[in-house]
N, C-alpha and C positions, 0 to 999 in steps of 0.2 A: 799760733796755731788757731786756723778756723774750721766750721764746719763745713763741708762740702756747698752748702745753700749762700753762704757769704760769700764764696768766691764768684768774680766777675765773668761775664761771659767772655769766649777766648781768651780766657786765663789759662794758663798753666800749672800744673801743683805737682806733691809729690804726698801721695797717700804716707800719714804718721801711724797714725789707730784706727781701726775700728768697735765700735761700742756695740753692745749685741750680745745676744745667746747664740750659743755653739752654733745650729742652724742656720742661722742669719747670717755670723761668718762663711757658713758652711757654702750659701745661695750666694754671696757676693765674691767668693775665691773662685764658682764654678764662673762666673760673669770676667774674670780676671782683674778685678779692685782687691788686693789684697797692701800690707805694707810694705814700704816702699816702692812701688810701681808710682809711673808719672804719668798724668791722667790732663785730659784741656777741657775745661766745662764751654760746654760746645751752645747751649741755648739751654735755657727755662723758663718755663712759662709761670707770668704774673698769679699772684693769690694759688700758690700750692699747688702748682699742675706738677708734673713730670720733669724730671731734670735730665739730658743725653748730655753725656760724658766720650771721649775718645779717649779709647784704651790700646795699644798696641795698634792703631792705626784702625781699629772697631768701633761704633758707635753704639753706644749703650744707652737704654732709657731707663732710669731708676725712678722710683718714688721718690715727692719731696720727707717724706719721713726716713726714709732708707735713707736720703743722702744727710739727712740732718746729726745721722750717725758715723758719718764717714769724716774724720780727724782728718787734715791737710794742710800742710805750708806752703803758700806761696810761691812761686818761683818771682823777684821783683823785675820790673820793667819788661816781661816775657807778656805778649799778646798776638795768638796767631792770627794771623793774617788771613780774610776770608776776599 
């Protein structure tokens, strides 16, 4: 299990935890990152910029702090294709 920020770009994952106060769950369930959903970290930018994530076929930009809290296992050998 990593954190959202370790996984490679065009990776694949499956959201395990999220770490947080109620709130924070609260902002990242209305975004649809919750557990268990499968998520493809789409690009991030070097030195702590923004991280966009595809979620049900939506693109999402999260903080790198926020996603540093978002738990994830790997899907292995999965890299989507751009």
């Amino acid at each position: 299990m990593i954190n959202l920020n370790q996984l490679k770009n065009n990776e694949k994952a499956k959201v395990i935890c999220v770490e947080g106060s109620h709130g924070f769950l609260r902002k990242l369930e209305a975004l649809g990152i919750t557990p268990g959903v499968e998520i493809v970290k789409t690009s991030s930018h070097f030195m702590r910029g923004p991280v966009i994530v595809s979620i049900r076929g939506t693109n999402v930009a999260i903080g790198f702090g926020m996603a540093r809290r978002i738990m994830v296992e790997a899907f292995s050998g999965f890299r989507k294709q751009i």
